[in-house]
C-alpha positions in Angstrom: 2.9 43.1 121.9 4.5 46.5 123.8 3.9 49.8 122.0 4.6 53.2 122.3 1.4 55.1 124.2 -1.1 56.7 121.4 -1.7 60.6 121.8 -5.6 60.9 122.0 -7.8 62.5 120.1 -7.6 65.9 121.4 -4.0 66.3 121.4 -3.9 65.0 117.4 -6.6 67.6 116.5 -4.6 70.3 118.6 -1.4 69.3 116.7 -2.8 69.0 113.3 -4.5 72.4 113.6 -1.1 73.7 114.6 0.9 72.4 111.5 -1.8 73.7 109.1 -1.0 77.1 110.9 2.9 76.1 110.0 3.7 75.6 114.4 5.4 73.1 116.1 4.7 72.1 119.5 8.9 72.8 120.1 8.7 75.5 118.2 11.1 74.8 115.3 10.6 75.8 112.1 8.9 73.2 109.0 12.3 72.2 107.6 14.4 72.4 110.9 16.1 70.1 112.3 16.0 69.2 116.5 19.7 69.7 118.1 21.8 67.6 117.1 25.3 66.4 119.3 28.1 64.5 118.1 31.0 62.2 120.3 33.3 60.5 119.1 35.1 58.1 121.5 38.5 57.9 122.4 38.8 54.5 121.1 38.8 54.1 116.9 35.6 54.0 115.3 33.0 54.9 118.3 30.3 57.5 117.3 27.3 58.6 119.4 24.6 60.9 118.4 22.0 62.6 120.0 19.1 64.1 117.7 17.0 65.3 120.4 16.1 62.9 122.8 17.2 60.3 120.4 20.6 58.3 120.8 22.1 56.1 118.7 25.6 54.7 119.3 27.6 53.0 116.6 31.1 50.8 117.1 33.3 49.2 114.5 35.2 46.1 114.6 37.6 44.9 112.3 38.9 41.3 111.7 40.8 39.4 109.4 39.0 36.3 107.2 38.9 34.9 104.7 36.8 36.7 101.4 33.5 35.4 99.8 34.7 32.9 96.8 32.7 34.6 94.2 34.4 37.9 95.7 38.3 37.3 95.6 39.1 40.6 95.3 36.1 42.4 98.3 36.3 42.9 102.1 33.1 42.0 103.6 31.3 45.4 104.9 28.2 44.7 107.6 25.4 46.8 109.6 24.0 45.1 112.2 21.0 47.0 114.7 19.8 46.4 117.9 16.9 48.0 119.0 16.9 47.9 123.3 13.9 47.8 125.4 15.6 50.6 127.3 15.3 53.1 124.2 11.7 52.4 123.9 9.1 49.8 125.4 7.9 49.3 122.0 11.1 47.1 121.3 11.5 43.7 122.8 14.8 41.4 123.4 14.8 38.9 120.9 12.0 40.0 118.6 12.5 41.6 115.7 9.6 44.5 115.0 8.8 46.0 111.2 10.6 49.5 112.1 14.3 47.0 113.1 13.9 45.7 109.8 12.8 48.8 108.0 16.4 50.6 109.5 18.6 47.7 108.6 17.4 47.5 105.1 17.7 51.4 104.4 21.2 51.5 106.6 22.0 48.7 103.6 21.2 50.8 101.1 22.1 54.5 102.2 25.8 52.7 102.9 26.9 49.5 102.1 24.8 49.7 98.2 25.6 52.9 97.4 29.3 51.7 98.1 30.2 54.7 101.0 33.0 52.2 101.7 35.6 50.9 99.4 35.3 47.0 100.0 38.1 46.5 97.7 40.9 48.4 99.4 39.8 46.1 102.1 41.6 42.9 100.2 44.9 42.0 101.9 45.6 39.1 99.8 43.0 37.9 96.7 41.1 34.9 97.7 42.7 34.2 100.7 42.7 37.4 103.5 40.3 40.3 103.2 39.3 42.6 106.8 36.0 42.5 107.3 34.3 45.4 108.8 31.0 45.2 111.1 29.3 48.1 112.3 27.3 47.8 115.1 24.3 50.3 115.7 22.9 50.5 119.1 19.3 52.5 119.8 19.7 53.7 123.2 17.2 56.2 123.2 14.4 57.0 121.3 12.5 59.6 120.3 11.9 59.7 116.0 14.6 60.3 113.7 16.0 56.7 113.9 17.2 56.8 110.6 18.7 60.0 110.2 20.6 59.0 113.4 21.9 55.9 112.9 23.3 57.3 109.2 25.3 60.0 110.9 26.3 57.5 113.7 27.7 55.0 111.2 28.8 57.3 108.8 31.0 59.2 111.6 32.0 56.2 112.9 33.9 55.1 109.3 35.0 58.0 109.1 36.5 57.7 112.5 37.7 54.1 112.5 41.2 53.1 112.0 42.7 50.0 111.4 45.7 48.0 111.7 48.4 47.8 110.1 49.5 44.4 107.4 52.2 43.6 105.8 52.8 40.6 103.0 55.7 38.9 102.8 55.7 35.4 100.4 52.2 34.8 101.1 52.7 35.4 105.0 49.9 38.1 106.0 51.6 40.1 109.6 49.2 42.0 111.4 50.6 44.7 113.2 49.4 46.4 116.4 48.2 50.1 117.1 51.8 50.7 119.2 53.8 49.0 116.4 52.7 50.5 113.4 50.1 53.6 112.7 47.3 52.3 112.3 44.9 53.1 109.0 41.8 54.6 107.9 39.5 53.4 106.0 39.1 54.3 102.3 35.5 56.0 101.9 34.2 57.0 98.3 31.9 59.6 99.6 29.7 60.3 102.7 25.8 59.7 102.3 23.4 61.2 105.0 19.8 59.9 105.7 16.9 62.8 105.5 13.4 61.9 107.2 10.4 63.9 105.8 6.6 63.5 107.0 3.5 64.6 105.6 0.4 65.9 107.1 -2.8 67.3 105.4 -2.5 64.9 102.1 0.9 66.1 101.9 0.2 69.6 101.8 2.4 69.9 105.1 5.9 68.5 104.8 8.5 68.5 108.3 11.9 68.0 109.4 12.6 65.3 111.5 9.7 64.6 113.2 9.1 64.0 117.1 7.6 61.0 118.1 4.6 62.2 118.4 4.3 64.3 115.4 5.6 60.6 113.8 2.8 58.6 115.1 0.6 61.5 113.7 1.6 61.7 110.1 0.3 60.4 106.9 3.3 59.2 105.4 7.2 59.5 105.5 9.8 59.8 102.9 13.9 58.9 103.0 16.3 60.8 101.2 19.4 59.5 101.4 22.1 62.2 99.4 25.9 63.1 99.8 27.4 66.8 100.4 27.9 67.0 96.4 24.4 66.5 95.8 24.0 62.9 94.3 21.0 61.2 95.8 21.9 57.6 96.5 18.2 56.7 97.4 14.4 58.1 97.8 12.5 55.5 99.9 8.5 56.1 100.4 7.0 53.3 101.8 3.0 53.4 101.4 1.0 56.5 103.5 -0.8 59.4 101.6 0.2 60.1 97.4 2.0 63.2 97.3 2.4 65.0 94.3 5.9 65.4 92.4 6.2 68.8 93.1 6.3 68.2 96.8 8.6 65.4 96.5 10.6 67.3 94.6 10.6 70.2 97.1 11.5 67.8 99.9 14.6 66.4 97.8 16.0 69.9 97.8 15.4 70.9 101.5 17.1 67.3 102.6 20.0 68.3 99.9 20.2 71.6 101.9 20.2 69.7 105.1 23.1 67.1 104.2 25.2 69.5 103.7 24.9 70.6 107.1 25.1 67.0 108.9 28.5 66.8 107.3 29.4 69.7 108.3 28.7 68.7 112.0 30.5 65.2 111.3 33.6 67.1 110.2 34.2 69.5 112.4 34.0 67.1 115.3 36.8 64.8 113.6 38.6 67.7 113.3 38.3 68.6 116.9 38.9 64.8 118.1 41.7 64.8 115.6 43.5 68.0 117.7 42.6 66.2 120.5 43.8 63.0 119.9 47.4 65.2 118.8 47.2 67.1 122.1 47.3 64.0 123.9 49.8 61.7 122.1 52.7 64.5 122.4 52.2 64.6 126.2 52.6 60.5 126.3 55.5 61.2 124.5 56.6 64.2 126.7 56.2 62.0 130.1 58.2 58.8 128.3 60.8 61.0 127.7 60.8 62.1 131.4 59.9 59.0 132.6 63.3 57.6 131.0 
C-alpha cells in the first residue's frame, strides 16, 4: 500500500527538541495558523482553499427529487470526498484509506449533524419534490490540515451557492432558470469551522495546524469543530496520548479564538465576490443596452 515518506530519526529528534523549546521549523508561532487563501469561482457554489500547501476544492450541485418517505417535509443534504493520487501518493483510485473515512464522517458531523444547513427550507412540495444538495470535496493537494480545509471549503461554498428559482402552481412544480428568475441562496442556521490541534510531549505541547511532517510526528490530535458565536458543535479525539482537561480545555478556547478568524476570511471574500459579481452584471447590462 503507498504512503507518505517517514522523516527519520534524526529529523524527529531535531523537531521534537525544537517544539519543547516552543519553535517551528516555519517559524510560526504554537497556536498560529499557516496562510490561508480563499477563491470563490465565478460559477455558484465553487470554493477553493489553500492552507499552505494544502488545497481543497469544493462544488455544489443542486437537483430536484423526490424526499425520503419518513422525511416528507426534508431536502436531502450530502458530503461526498475524493481523495486523488495527485494530492498525495498515499491515496489510491478506488480505495478508500482510514484518513477518507475519518474526513467524511467529521465533514458529517461538523455540517450536515449539527444542522449548518436548513434541510427544511429545502421542501418544494411535502412528500413529493424536495432539492437535494450534494457537496462535493476534492483534495488536490496535500500537505496536513485536511479537515480544517475542507470545512472552510464546504462551508464557503454554501454560503456561496445559489439556487434556482420554483414556483407551485396546483401541484405543478416550474423550475426556473438563472436568466429567468434570480436565483436563491441557501438558508444556513449558522457557520461551523473545523480546528486541528496536536500534541507532542504527553501533551505538554499543543500546535496549530500542523505540517505534515510535524503530523506524522505527534502523539495525538484533537477536532474542534465551533461557530463564530462560540457554540462548539463537536470535540473529536480519536485514541493517541491522554491529555489532561486543562489542556483540552486550553485548546477549546485557542480554536474558539481561531474560528472567529476563518469566518472572518470566508466573509470578506463573499463580500468581495459579491462587488464583483455587481461590477460585472451592470456592464452586461450596459453593453445589451448598446448592443440594442
Amino acid at each position: 500500500m503507498p504512503r507518505e515518506s517517514e522523516p527519520s530519526l534524526n529529523e524527529r529528534a531535531f523537531v521534537l527538541q525544537a517544539l519543547r523549546e516552543n519553535v517551528r521549523m516555519d517559524g510560526r508561532a504554537l497556536n498560529a495558523f499557516r496562510n490561508i487563501n480563499l477563491i470563490l469561482g465565478d460559477e455558484y457554489g465553487v470554493a477553493d482553499v489553500h492552507l499552505g500547501k494544502t488545497r481543497v476544492l469544493a462544488r455544489i450541485s443542486a437537483e430536484v427529487i423526490q424526499p425520503f418517505p419518513d422525511r416528507k417535509f426534508d431536502g436531502v443534504f450530502t458530503i461526498s470526498t475524493e481523495l486523488s493520487p495527485m494530492a498525495s501518493p498515499a491515496f489510491e483510485v478506488g480505495r478508500q484509506t482510514d484518513q477518507e473515512t475519518l474526513l467524511s464522517r467529521l465533514l458529517e458531523k461538523a455540517v450536515r449533524r449539527s444542522n449548518a444547513l436548513d434541510t427544511e427550507s429545502l421542501c418544494i412540495l411535502a412528500g413529493q419534490k424536495c432539492w437535494s444538495i450534494r457537496v462535493d470535496v476534492h483534495v488536490l493537494d496535500y500537505d496536513a490540515g485536511l479537515i480544517d480545509a475542507s470545512c472552510m471549503a464546504v462551508i464557503a461554498a454554501l454560503q456561496h451557492f445559489r439556487r434556482p428559482e420554483v414556483s407551485v402552481e396546483g401541484g405543478e412544480v416550474t423550475v426556473f432558470t438563472l436568466a429567468e428568475r434570480v436565483p436563491v441562496p441557501l438558508a444556513m442556521l449558522h457557520y461551523p469551522f473545523c480546528v486541528t490541534l496536536s500534541f507532542f510531549h504527553g501533551g505538554e505541547v499543543v500546535l496549530v495546524d500542523a505540517t505534515l511532517q510535524e503530523q506524522q510526528m505527534s502523539e495525538g490530535e484533537m477536532v474542534v469543530t465551533a461557530n463564530k458565536h462560540g457554540e462548539v458543535c463537536q470535540i473529536a479525539k480519536f485514541g493517541g496520548v491522554p491529555t489532561d482537561a486543562i489542556v483540552l480545555l486550553g485548546g477549546v478556547e485557542m480554536a474558539l479564538n481561531r474560528v472567529g478568524q476563518l469566518s472572518s476570511i470566508v466573509s470578506r471574500a463573499l463580500d468581495q465576490n459579491s462587488k464583483k459579481s455587481g461590477i460585472e452584471s451592470m456592464a452586461a447590462e450596459l453593453t445589451d443596452e448598446n448592443e440594442r
